[in-house]
N, C-alpha and C positions, 0 to 999 in steps of 0.2 A: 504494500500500500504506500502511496504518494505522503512522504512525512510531510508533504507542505500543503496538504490541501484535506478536507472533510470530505467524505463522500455521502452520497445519499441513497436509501436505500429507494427501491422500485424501478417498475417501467421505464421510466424514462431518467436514469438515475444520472446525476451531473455532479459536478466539480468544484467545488465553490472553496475559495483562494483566501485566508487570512490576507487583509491587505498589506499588511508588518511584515508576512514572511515576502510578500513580493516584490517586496522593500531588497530583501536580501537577496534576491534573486541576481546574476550577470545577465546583461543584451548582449546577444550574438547571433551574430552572422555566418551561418555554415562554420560555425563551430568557433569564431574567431571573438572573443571580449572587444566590444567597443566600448562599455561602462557599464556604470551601476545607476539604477532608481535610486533618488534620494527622498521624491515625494510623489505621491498620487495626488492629480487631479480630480475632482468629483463634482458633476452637475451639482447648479446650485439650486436647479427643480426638478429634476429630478434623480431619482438614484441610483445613478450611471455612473460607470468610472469613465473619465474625459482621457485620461493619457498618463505618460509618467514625467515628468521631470528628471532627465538624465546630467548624470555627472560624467562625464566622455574623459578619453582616455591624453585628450588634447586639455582637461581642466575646465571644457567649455561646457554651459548647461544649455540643454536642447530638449525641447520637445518632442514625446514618442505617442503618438496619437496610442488611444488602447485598442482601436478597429485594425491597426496591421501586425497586430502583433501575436504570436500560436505560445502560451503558456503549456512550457513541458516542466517535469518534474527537477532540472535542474539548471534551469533557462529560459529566459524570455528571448525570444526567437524572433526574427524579421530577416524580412526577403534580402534587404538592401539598406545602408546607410543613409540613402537618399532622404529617407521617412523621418528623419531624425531631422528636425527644423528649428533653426535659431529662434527665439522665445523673441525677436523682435517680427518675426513676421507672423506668431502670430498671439497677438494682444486679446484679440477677439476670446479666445479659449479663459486667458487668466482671466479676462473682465465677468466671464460664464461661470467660473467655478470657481470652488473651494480648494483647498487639500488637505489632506491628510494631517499634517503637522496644525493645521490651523483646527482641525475639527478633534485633535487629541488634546488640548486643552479642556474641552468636556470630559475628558479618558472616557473615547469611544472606540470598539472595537468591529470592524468591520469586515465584513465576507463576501467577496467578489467571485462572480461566475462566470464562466468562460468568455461568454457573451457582452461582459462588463456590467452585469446588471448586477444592483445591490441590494441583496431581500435579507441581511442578516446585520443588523445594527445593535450592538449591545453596550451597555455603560457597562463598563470595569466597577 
């Protein structure tokens, strides 16, 4: 069993992600570390993961949308580097959401599914 992720039982049984452990997770590319998540974005209507906030290997922090990204059990996966966008292009996302570090000031703990959707919200 995946140490970083809850499974659910039944039919249609899915994955849903500690957002903390994805925190810890490497981005790679065919196998190669570009960085680390330092934060998760998260809709601020709804409750959606937006993307991650990447620390890259250049020191630079760049936006990883959460739609191109394949969550394996010991890496955040993407096609291509390309995906990875300087946080001046795009403003739109931070003025949209929250993150992570802002929303653990309440010590809240959250659980993200494949799909980015977020159905597991709990106070520590």
């Amino acid at each position: 069993m995946n140490p970083f992720a809850a499974r659910l039982s039944g039919k249609n049984a899915a994955v849903k992600w500690r957002a903390e452990e994805l925190l810890a997770l490497p981005v790679r590319v065919r196998g190669i570390e570009l960085g680390r998540p330092v934060d998760l974005l998260i809709d601020r209507e709804a409750p959606r993961a937006v993307g991650f906030e990447i620390l890259c290997g250049d020191r630079a922090h760049r936006f990883l949308p959460f739609a191109v990204t394949t969550l394996k059990e010991d890496a955040i996966e993407i096609e291509s580097p390309l995906v990875l966008l300087d946080f001046a292009q795009v403003g739109f996302y931070r003025e949209q959401a929250t993150t992570l570090s802002e929303l653990n000031g309440d010590a809240v703990e959250l659980f993200v599914d494949r799909d980015g959707s977020i159905n597991g919200i709990t106070r520590r």
